[in-house]
KEKE-3310 file (N, C-alpha, C; in steps of 0.2 Angstrom, whole numbers, plus 5000, padded with zeros to 4 digits):
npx = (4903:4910:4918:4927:4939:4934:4943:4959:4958:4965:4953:4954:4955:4940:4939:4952:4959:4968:4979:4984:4995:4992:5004:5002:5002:4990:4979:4970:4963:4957:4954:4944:4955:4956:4955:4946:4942:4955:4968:4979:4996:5011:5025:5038:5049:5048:5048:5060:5064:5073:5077:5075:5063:5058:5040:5031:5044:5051:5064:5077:5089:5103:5109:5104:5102:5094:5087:5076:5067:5064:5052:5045:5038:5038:5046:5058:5061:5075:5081:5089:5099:5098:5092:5080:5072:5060:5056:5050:5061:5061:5069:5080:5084:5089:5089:5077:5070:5062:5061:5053:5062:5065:5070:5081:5084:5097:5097:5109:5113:5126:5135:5148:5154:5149:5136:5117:5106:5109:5109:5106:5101:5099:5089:5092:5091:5085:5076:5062:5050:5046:5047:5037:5034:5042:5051:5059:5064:5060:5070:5083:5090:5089:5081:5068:5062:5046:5038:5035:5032:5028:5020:5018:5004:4996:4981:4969:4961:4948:4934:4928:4912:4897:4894:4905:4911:4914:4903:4894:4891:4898:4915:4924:4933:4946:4949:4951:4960:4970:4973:4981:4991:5000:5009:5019:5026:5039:5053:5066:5081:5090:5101:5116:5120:5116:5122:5134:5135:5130:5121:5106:5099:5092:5076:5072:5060:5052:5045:5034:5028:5023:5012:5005:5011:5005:5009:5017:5010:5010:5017:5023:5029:5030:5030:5038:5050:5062:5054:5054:5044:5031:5018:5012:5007:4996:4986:4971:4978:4988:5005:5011:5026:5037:5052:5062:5058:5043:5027:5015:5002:4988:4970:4957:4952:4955:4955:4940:4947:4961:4956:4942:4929:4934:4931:4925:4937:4946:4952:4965:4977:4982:4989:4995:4997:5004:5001:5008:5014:5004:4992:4999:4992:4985:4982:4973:4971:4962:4959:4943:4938:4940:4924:4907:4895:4888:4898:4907:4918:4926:4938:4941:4952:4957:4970:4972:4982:4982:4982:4973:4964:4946:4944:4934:4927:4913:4909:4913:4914:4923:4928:4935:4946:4962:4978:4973:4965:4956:4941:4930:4918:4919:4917:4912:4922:4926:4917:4905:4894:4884:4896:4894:4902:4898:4902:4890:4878:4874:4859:4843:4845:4855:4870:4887:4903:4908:4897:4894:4900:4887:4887:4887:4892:4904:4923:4929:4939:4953:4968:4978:4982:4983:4985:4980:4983)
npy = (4939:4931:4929:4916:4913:4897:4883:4881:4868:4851:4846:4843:4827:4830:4823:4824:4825:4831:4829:4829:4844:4861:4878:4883:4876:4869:4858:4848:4840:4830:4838:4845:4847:4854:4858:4869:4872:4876:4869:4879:4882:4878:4889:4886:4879:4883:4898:4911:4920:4934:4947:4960:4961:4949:4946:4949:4956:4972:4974:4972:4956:4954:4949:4957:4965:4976:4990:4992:5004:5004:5003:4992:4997:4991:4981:4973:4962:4960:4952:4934:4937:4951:4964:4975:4984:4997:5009:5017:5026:5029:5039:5047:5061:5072:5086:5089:5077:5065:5061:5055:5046:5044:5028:5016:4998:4987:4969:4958:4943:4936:4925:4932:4934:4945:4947:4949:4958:4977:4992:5004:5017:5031:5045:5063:5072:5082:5080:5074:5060:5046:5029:5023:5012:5001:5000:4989:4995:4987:4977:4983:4986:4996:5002:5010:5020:5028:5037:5049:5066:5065:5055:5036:5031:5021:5022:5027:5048:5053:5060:5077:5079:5086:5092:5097:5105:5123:5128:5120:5108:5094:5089:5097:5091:5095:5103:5091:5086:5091:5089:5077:5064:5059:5069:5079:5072:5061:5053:5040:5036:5021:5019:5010:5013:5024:5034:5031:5024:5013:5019:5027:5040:5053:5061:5074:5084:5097:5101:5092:5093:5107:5103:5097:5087:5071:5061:5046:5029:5017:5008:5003:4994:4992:4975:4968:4966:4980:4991:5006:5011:5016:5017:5027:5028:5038:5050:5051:5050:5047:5043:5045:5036:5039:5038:5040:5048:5058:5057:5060:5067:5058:5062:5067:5078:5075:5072:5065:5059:5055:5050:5038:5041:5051:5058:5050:5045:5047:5041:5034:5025:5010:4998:4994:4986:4976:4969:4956:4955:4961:4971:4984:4983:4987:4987:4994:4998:5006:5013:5017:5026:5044:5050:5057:5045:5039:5037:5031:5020:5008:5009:5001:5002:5004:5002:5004:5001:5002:5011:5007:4997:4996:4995:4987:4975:4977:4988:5001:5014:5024:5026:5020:5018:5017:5025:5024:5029:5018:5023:5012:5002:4991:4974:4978:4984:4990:4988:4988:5003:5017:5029:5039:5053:5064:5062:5056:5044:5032:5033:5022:5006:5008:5003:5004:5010:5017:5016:5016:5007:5001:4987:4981:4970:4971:4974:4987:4994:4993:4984:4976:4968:4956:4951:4941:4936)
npz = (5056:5042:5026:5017:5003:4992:4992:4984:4973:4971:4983:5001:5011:5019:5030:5036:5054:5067:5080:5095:5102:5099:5092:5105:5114:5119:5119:5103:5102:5092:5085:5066:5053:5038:5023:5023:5035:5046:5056:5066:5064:5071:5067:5067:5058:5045:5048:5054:5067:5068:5071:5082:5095:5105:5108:5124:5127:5131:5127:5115:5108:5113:5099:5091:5074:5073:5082:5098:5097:5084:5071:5057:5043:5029:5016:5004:4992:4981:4974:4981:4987:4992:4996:5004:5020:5029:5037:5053:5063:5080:5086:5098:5100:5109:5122:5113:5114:5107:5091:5076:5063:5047:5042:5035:5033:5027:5019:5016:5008:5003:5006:5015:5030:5037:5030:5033:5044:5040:5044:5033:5028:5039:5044:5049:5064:5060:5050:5051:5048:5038:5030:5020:5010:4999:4984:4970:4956:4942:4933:4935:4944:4954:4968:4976:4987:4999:5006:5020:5030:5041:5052:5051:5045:5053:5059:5050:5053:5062:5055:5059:5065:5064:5075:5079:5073:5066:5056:5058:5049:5040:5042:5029:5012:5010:5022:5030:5024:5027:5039:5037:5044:5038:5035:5023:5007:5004:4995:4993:4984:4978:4969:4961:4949:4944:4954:4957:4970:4985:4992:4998:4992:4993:4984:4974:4976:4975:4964:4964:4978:4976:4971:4980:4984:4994:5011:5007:5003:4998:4984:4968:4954:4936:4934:4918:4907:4903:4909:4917:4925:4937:4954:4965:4980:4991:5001:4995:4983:4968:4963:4946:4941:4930:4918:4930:4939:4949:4937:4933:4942:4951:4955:4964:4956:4945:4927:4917:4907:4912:4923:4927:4934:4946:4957:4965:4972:4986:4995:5006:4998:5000:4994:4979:4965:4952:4935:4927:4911:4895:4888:4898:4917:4932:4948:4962:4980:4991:5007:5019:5027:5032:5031:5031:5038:5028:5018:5021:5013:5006:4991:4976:4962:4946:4934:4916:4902:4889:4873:4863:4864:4873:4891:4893:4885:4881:4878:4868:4866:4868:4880:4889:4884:4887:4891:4908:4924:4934:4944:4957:4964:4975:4970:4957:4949:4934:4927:4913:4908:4912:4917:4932:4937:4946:4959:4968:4976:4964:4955:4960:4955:4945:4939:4936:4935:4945:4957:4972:4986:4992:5002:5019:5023:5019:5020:5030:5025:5013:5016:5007:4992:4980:4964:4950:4931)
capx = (4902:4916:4919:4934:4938:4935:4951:4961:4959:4961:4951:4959:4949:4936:4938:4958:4960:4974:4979:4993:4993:4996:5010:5002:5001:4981:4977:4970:4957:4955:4950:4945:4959:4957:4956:4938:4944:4962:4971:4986:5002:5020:5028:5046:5049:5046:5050:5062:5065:5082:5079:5069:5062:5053:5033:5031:5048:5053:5071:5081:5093:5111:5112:5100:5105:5088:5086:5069:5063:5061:5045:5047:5033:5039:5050:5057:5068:5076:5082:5089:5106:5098:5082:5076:5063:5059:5050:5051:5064:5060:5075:5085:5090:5094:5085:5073:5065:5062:5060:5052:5063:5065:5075:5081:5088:5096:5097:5114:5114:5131:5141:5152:5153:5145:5128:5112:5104:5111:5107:5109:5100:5096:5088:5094:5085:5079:5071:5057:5047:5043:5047:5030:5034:5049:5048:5065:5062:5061:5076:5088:5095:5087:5075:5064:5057:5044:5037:5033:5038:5022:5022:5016:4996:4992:4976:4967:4959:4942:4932:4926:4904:4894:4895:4913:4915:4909:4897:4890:4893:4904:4923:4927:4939:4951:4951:4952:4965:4974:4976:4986:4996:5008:5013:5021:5031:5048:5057:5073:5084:5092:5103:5124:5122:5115:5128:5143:5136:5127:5117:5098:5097:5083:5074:5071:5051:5051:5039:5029:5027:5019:5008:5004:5012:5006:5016:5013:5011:5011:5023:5022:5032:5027:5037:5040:5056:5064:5051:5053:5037:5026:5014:5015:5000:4994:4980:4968:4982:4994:5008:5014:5035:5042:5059:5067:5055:5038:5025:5009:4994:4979:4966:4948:4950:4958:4950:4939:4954:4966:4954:4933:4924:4939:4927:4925:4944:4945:4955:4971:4979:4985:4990:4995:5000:5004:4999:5014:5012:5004:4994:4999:4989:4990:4976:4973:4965:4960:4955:4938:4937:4935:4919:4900:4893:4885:4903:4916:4917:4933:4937:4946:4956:4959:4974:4970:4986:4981:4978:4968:4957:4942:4946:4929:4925:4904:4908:4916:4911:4929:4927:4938:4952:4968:4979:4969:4965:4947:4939:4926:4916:4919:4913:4909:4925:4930:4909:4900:4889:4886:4901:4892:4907:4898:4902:4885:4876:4869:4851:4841:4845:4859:4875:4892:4912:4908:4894:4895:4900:4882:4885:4885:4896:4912:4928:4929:4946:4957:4975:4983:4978:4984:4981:4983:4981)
capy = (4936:4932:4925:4915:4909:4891:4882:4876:4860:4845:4848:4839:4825:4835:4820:4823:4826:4831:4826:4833:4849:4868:4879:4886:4872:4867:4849:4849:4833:4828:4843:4844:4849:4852:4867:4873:4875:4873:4872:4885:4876:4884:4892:4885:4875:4887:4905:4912:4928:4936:4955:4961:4961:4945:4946:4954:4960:4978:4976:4966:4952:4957:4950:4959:4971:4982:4992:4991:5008:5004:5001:4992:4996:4990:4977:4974:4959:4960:4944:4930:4941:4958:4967:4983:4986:5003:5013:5024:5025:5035:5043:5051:5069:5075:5090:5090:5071:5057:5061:5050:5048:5037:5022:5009:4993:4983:4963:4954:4935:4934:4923:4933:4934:4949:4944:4948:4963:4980:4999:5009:5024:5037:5053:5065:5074:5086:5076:5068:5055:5038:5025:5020:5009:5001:4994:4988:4997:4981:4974:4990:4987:5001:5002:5017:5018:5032:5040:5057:5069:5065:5050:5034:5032:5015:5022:5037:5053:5055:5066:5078:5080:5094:5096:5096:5111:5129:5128:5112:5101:5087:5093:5096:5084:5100:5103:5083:5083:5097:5086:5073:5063:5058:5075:5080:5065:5060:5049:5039:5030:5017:5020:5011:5015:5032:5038:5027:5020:5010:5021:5031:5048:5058:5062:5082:5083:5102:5103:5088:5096:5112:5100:5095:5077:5068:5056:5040:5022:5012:5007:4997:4995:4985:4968:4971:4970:4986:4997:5012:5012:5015:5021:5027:5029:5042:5050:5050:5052:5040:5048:5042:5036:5035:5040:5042:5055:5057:5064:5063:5064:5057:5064:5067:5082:5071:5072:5059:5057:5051:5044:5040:5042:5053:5061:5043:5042:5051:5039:5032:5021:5006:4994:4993:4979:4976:4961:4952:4956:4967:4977:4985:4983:4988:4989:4997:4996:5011:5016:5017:5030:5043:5052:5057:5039:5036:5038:5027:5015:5007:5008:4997:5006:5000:5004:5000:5006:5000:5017:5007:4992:4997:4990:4981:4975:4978:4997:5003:5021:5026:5031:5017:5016:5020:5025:5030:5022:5019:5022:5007:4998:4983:4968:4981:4986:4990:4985:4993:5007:5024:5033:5046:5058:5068:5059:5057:5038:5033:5030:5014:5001:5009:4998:5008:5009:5024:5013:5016:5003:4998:4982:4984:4965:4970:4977:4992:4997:4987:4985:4973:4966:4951:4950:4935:4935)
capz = (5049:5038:5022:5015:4994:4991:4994:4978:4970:4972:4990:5004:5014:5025:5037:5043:5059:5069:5086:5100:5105:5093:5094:5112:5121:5119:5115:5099:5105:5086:5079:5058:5049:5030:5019:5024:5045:5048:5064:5067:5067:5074:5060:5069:5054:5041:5049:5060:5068:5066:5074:5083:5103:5107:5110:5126:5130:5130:5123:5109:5111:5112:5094:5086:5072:5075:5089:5099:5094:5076:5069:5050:5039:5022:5014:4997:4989:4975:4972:4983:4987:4992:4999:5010:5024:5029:5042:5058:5068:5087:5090:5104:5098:5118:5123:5108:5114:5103:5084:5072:5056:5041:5042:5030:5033:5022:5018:5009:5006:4998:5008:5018:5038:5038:5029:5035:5041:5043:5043:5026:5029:5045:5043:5055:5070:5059:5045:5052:5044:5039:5025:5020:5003:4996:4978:4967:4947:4938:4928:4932:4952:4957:4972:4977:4993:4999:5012:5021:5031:5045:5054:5046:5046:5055:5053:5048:5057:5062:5053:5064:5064:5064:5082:5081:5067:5066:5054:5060:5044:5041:5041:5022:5012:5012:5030:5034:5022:5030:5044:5036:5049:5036:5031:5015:5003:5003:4991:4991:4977:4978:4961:4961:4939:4944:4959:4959:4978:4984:4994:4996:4990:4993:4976:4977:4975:4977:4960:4968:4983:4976:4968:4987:4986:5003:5012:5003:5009:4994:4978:4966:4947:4930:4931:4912:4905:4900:4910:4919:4926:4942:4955:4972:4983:4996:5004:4987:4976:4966:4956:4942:4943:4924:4918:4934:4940:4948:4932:4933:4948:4947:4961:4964:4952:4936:4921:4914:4901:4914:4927:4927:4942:4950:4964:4971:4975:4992:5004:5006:4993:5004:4991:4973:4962:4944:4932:4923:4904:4890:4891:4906:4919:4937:4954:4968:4984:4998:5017:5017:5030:5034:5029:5034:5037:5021:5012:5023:5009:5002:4983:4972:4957:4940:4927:4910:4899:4881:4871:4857:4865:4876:4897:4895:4877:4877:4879:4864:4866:4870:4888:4892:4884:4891:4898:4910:4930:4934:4950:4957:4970:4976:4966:4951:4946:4930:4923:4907:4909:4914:4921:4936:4939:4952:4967:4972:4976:4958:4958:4962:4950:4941:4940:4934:4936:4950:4963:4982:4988:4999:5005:5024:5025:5017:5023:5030:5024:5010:5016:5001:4987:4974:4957:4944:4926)
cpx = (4908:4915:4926:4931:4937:4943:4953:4960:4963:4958:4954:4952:4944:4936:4946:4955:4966:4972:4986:4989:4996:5001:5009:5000:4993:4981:4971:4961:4954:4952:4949:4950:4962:4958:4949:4942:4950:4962:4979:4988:5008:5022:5037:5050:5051:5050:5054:5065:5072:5082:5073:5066:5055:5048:5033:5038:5048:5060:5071:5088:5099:5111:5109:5101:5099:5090:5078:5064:5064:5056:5047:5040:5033:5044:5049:5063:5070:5076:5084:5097:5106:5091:5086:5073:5066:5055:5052:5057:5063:5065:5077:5086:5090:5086:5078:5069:5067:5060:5059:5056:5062:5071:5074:5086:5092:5100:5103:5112:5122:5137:5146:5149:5150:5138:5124:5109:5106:5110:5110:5107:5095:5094:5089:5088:5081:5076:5067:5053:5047:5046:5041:5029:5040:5047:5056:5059:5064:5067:5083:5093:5095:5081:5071:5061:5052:5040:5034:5036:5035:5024:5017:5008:4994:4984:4972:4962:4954:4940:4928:4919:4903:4891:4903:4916:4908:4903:4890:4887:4898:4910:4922:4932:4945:4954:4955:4959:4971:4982:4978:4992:5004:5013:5014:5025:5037:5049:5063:5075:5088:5096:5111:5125:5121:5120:5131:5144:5131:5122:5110:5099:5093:5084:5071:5064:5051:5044:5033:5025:5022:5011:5002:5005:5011:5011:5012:5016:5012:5015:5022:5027:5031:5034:5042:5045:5057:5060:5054:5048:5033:5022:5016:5009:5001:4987:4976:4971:4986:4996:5013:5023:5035:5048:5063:5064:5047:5034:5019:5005:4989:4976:4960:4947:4953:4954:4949:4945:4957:4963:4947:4931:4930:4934:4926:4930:4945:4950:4961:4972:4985:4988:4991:4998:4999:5004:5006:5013:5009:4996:4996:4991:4989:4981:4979:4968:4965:4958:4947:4935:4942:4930:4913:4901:4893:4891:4908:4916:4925:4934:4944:4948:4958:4964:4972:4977:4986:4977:4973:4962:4955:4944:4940:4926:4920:4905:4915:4917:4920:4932:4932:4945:4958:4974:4975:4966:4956:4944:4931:4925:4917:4913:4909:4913:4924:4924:4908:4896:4891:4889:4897:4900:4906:4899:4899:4884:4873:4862:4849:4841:4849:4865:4881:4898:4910:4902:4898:4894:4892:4882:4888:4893:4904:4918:4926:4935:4950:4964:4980:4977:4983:4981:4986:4981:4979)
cpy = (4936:4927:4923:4912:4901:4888:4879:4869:4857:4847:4841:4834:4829:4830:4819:4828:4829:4832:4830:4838:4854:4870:4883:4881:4866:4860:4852:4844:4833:4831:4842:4848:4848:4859:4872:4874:4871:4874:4877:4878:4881:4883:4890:4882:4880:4894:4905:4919:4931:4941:4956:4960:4953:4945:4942:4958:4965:4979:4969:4964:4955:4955:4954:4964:4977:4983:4991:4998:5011:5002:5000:4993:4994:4986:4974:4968:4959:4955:4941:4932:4947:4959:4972:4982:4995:5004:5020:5021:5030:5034:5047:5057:5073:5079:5091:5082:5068:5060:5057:5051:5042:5033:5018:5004:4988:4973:4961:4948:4932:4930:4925:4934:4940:4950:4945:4955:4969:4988:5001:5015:5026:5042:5056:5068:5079:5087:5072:5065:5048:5036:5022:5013:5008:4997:4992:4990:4991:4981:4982:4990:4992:5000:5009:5016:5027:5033:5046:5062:5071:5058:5045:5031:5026:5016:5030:5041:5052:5058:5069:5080:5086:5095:5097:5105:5118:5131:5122:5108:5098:5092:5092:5090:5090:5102:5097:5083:5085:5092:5079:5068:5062:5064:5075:5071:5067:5052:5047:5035:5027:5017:5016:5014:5021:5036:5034:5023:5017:5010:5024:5037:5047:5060:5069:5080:5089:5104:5098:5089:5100:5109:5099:5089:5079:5063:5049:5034:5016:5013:5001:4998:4990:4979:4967:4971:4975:4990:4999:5014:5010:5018:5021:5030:5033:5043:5053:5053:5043:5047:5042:5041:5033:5041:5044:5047:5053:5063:5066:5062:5066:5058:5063:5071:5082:5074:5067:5057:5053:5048:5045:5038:5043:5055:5058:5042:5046:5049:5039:5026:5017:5002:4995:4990:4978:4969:4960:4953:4962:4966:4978:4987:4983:4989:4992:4997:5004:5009:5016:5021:5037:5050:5053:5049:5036:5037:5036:5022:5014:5007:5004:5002:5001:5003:5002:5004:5005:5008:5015:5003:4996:4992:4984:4983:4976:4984:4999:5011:5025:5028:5026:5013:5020:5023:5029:5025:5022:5017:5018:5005:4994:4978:4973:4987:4986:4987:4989:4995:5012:5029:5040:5048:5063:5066:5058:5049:5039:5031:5024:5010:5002:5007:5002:5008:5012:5019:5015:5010:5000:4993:4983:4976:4965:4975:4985:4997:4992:4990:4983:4967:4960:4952:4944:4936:4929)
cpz = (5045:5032:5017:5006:4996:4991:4989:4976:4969:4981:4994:5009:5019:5030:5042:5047:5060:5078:5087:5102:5100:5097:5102:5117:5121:5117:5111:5100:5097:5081:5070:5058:5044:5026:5020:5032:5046:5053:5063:5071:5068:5067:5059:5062:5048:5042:5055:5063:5070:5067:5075:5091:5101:5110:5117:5127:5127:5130:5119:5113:5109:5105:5088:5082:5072:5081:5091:5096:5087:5073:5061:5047:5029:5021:5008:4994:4982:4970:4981:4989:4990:4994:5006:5014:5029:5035:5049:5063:5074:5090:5091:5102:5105:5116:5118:5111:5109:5096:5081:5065:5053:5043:5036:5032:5027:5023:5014:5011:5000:5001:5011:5025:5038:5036:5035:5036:5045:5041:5036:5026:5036:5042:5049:5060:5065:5050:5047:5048:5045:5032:5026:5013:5000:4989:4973:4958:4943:4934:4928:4939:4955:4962:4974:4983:4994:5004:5015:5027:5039:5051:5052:5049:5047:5054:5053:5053:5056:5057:5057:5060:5067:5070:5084:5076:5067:5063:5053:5055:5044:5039:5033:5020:5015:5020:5032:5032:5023:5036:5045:5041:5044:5032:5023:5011:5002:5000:4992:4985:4978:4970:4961:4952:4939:4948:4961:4965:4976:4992:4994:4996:4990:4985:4980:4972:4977:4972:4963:4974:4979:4972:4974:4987:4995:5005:5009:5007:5005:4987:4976:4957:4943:4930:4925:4911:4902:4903:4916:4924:4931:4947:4962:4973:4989:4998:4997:4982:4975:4959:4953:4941:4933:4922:4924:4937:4942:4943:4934:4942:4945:4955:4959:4959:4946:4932:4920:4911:4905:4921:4929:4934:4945:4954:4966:4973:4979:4998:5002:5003:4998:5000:4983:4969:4954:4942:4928:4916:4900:4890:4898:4910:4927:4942:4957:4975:4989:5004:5013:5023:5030:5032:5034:5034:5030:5016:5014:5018:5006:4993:4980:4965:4952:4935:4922:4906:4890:4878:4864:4859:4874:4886:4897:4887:4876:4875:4876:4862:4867:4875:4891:4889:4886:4886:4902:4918:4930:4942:4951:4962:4970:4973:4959:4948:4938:4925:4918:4910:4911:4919:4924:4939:4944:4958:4971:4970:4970:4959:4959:4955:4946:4941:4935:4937:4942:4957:4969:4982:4995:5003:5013:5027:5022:5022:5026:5026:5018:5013:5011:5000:4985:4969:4953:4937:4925)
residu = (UNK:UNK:UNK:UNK:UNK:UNK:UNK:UNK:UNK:UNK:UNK:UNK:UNK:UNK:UNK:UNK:UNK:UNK:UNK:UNK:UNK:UNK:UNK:UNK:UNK:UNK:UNK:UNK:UNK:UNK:UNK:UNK:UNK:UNK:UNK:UNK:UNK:UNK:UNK:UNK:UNK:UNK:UNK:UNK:UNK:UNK:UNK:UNK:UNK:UNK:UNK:UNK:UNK:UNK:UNK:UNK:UNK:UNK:UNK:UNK:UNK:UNK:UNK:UNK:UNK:UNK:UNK:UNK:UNK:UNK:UNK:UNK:UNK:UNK:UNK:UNK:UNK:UNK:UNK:UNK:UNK:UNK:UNK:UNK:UNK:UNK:UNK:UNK:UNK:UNK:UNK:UNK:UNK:UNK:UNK:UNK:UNK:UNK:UNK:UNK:UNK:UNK:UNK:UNK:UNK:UNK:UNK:UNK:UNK:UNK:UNK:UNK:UNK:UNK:UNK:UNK:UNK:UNK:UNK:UNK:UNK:UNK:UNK:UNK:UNK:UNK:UNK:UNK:UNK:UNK:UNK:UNK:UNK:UNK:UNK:UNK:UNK:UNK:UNK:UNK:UNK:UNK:UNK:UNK:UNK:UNK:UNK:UNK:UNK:UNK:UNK:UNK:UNK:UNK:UNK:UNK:UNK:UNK:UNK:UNK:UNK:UNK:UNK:UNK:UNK:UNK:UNK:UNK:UNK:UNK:UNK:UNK:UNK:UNK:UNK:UNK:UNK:UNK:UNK:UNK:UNK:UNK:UNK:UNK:UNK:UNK:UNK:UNK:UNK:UNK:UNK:UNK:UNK:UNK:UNK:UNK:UNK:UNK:UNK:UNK:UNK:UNK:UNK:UNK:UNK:UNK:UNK:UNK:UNK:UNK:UNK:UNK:UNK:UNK:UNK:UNK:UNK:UNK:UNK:UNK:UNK:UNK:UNK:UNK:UNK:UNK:UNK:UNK:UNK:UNK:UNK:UNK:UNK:UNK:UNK:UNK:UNK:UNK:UNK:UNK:UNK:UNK:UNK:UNK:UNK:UNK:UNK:UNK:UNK:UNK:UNK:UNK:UNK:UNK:UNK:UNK:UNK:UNK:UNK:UNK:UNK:UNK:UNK:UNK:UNK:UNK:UNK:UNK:UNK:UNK:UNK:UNK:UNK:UNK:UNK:UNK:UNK:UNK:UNK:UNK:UNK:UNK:UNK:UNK:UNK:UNK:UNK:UNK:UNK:UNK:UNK:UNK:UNK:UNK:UNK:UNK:UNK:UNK:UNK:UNK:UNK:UNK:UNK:UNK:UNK:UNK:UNK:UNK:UNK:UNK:UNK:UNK:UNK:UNK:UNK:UNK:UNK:UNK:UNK:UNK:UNK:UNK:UNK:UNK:UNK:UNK:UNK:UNK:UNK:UNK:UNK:UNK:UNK:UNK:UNK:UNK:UNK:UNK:UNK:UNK:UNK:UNK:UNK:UNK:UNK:UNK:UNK:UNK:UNK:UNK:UNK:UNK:UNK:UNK:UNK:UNK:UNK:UNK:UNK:UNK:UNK:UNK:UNK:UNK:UNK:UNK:UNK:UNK:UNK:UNK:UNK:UNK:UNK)
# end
């Protein structure tokens, strides 16, 4: 089963067709094609690919400025002149084997013979890690990229079951979260106003660390002229990025104050995105595994940062005004009513920012999100 949005208006005829054959050869033999059931067409047109090994081979073209054993998990433009992508590189260090570190690439478009794309930052053999998140700090020409010091979490670990564990109950979060593939967090910056280059310094996260920063996989900053300000996501955390520095974490064990129904936030924060405008306002999405059965659910994530108006104007009570994130079910974020903060299913017919997600037909997992004002 799957479900798609209705397709923007004006709707296009439901009776073209299209004829020939797509971009694998197929004859098409007059298939519908409108906005309810498209056909896939070659992207020749449109995209082109410029680095990188050709699906199946097992190398790149002599002119590729990648090598094949780099995997990107992250990409970032600034403008139309500049941009990053990040992620692992499995590299050679001799007798030691293949080491996975962090890489970054980077993008120019200025016109000179040398434009296009070409290595900025290695970590050596013995920093391993990932770039899991790259984001530009709005209006300053600075980028952030972030990452861990594990390797990066295409997807998340079992949770081992009460015939797996000594006292034969579900592995705790604690244990589970012990066994973190993306390790600890690492940061880099992107600064030429802060350090004179036009390089990535590692950002020292030695107090973040003792906090237990994890490796994180998502980034995001307020579009906002003149801010400072943004979030970076890991396994059920996001830390707060303002003046040049990560401040706060919000967890499972937040305070209402700074985040309602924190005991529902438990996965990995795959996504987060900022709306254009005042007040600020930012989402989030998560994993939705993994857990006992009855608790692999995805959760949606709310900012709200207005410290005088309510996020939902029926519920004036004060429980919702910000700054402050708000953890939620799918299709019942960010609703009026009674905030359960015990991390337990609420009862039958009770409807709240905190719901288990029950519906059996949705995602397993959110990867990315959108938001429109």
């Amino acid at each position: 089963m799957a479900r798609a949005d209705d397709p923007l208006l004006p709707y296009e005829d439901p009776g073209k067709v299209i004829k020939g054959n797509d971009s694998t050869g197929q004859d098409l033999g007059g298939k519908a094609d409108n906005d309810y059931t498209p056909v896939g067409k070659s992207g020749d047109a449109y995209w082109k690919q410029v680095a990188g090994a050709h699906y199946p081979d097992d190398h790149v073209p002599p002119d590729s400025p990648t090598p094949f054993d780099l995997d990107f998990h992250a990409v970032a433009l600034g403008n139309k002149t500049q941009g990053f992508a990040g992620g692992t590189l499995h590299k050679d260090c001799g007798d030691r084997g293949t080491v996975d570190v962090p890489a970054i690439y980077e993008y120019r478009n200025t016109g000179h013979a040398d434009d296009g794309w070409s290595p900025e930052y290695e970590a050596g053999c013995d920093e391993p890690g990932f770039v899991g998140a790259i984001a530009w700090v709005s209006n300053t020409g600075d980028a952030l990229a972030v990452g861990g010091s594990g390797t990066y979490p295409d997807r998340e670990k079992d949770r081992k079951g009460p015939t797996e564990t000594s006292d034969h109950q579900w592995e705790s979060d604690a244990d589970w979260e012990k066994r973190d593939a993306a390790g600890e967090g690492r940061a880099w910056l992107y600064s030429p106003r802060t350090y004179g280059d036009r390089d990535f310094h590692e950002v020292d996260l030695s107090e973040q660390l003792a906090q237990g920063m994890r490796g994180m996989t998502a980034l995001s900053f307020d579009p906002n002229p003149g801010q400072s300000f943004g979030f970076a996501g890991a396994l059920g955390q996001i830390w707060q990025w303002q003046g040049g520095r990560f401040t706060t974490l919000y967890d499972k064990s937040s305070s209402a104050t700074n985040m309602q129904g924190a005991p529902l936030f438990r996965y990995r924060v795959r996504k987060i995105v900022f709306m254009p405008g005042q007040p600020r306002e930012a989402y989030a999405v998560t994993a939705g595994c993994c857990g006992p059965p009855a608790e692999n659910f995805p959760r949606v994530l709310g900012y709200w940062g207005d410290p005088n108006k309510p996020a939902v104007a029926s519920e004036n009570n004060g429980r919702t005004v910000g700054p402050k994130w708000f953890v939620g079910s799918w299709a019942g974020d960010l609703t009026a009513g009674t905030a359960d903060t015990s991390g337990q299913a609420p009862s039958s017919g009770q409807t709240n920012t905190t719901n288990y997600n029950l519906r059996q037909d949705m995602p397993d997992s959110f990867y990315s999100l959108t938001a429109v004002r």
